[in-house]
C-alpha positions as CSV (number, residue, x, y, z in Angstrom):
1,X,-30.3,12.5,-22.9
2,X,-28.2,9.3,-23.3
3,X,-24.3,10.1,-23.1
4,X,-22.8,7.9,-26.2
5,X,-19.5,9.1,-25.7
6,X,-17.6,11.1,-23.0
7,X,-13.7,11.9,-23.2
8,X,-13.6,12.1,-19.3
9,X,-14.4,8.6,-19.0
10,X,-11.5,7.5,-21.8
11,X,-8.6,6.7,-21.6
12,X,-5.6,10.0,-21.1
13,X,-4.1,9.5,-24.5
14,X,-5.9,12.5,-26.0
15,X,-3.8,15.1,-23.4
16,X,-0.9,13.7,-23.6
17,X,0.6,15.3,-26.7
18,X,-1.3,18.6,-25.8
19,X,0.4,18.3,-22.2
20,X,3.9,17.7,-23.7
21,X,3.6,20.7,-26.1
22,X,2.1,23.1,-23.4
23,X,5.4,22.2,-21.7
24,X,7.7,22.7,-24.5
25,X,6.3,26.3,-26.3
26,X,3.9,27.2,-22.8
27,X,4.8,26.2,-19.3
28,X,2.9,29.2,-17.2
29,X,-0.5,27.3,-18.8
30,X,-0.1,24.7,-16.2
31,X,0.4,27.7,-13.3
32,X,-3.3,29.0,-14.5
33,X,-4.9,25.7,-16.2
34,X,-3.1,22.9,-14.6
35,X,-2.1,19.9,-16.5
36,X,-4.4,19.1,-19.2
37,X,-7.0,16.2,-18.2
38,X,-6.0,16.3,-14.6
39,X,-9.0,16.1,-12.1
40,X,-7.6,20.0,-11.2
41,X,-8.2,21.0,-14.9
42,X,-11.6,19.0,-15.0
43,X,-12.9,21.0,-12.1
44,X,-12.2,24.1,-14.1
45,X,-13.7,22.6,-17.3
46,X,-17.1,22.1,-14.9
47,X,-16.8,25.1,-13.8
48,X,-17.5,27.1,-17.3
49,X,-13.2,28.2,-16.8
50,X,-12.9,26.5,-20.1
51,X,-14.5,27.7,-23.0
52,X,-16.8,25.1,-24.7
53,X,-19.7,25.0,-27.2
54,X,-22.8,22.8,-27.6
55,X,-24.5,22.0,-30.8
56,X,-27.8,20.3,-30.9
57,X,-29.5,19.1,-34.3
58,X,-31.2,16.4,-36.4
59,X,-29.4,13.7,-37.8
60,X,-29.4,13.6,-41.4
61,X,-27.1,11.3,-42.2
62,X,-25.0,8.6,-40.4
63,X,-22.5,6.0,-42.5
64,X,-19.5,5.9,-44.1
65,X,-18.1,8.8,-46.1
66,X,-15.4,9.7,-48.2
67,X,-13.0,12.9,-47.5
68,X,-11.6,15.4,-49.7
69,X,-8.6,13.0,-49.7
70,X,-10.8,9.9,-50.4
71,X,-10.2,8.7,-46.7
72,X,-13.4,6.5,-46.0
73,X,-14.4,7.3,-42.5
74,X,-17.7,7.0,-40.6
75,X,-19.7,10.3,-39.9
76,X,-22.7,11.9,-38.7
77,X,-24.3,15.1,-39.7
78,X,-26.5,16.6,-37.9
79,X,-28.6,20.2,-39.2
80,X,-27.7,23.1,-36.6
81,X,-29.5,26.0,-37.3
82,X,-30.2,25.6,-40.6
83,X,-26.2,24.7,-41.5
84,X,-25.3,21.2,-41.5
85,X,-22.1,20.1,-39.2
86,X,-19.9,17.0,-39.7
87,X,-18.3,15.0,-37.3
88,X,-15.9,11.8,-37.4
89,X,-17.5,8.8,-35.1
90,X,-14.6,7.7,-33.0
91,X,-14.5,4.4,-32.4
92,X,-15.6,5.0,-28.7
93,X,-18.8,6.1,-29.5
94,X,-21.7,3.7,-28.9
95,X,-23.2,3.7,-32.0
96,X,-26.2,2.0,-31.4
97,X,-28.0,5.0,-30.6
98,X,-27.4,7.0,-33.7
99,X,-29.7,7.1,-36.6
100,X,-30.9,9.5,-39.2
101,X,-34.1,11.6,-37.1
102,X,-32.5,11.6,-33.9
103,X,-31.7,14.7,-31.8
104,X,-27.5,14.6,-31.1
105,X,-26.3,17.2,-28.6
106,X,-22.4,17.2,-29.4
107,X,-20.5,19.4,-26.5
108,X,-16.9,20.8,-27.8
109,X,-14.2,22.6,-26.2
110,X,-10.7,24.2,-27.5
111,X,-7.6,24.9,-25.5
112,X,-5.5,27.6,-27.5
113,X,-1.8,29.8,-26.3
114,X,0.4,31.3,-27.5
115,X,3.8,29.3,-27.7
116,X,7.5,29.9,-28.3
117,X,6.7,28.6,-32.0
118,X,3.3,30.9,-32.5
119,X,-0.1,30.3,-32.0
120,X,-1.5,26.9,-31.2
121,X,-5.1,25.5,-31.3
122,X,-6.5,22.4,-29.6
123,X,-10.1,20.9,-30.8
124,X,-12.2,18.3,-28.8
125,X,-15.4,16.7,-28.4
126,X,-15.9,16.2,-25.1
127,X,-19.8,14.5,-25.2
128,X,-22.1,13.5,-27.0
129,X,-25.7,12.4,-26.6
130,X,-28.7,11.6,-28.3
131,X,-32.0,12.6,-27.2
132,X,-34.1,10.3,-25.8
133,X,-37.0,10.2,-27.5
């Protein structure tokens, strides 16, 4: 598999609203979890202590698409099991990999609590990679 994106290796901008919200509505998350996106908190994500999800399909399509709100972005979709899945390229992707017929391997993970405010939910793709064929 070639990795074409991997939020480790980014930049901490993504955990940095999720860190200051734990703090606000949640701050015993950080006595069990540790700070979002620390190397603490990565070591629990390697270690299965975070819950994440892999789906692995075809690529049917790749390009530009418009949303419900008629938002052009650029997507891929790849068939999972028989269901097709959509998912925003971020500009951090290397794109140069994708096309329609290739295997994609897309690892997610969520970080949910309860806060002060209610429930609060947390989505992320951590990795992606194509198959090498």
């Amino acid at each position: 598999m070639t990795t074409i994106y991997d939020l480790k290796n980014g930049t901490a901008e993504w955990c940095r609203y999720i860190n200051s919200t734990i703090a606000e509505e949640c701050p015993n998350y950080f006595f069990e979890a540790h700070i979002v996106g620390s190397n603490e908190w990565w070591e629990l994500y390697e270690s299965n202590q975070v819950h994440k999800e892999i789906q692995s399909g075809e690529v049917v399509f790749f390009g530009e698409r418009c949303d419900w709100s008629g938002h052009l972005s650029n997507v891929v979709e790849i068939n999972f099991n028989g269901g097709l899945i959509e998912y925003e390229v971020c500009n951090d992707w290397n794109t140069s990999y994708l096309a329609v017929g290739r295997i994609l391997e897309v690892e997610e993970f969520s970080i949910s609590f309860k806060g002060r405010s209610g429930p609060y939910l947390f989505k992320f793709i951590k990795k992606v990679a194509i198959k090498n064929t």
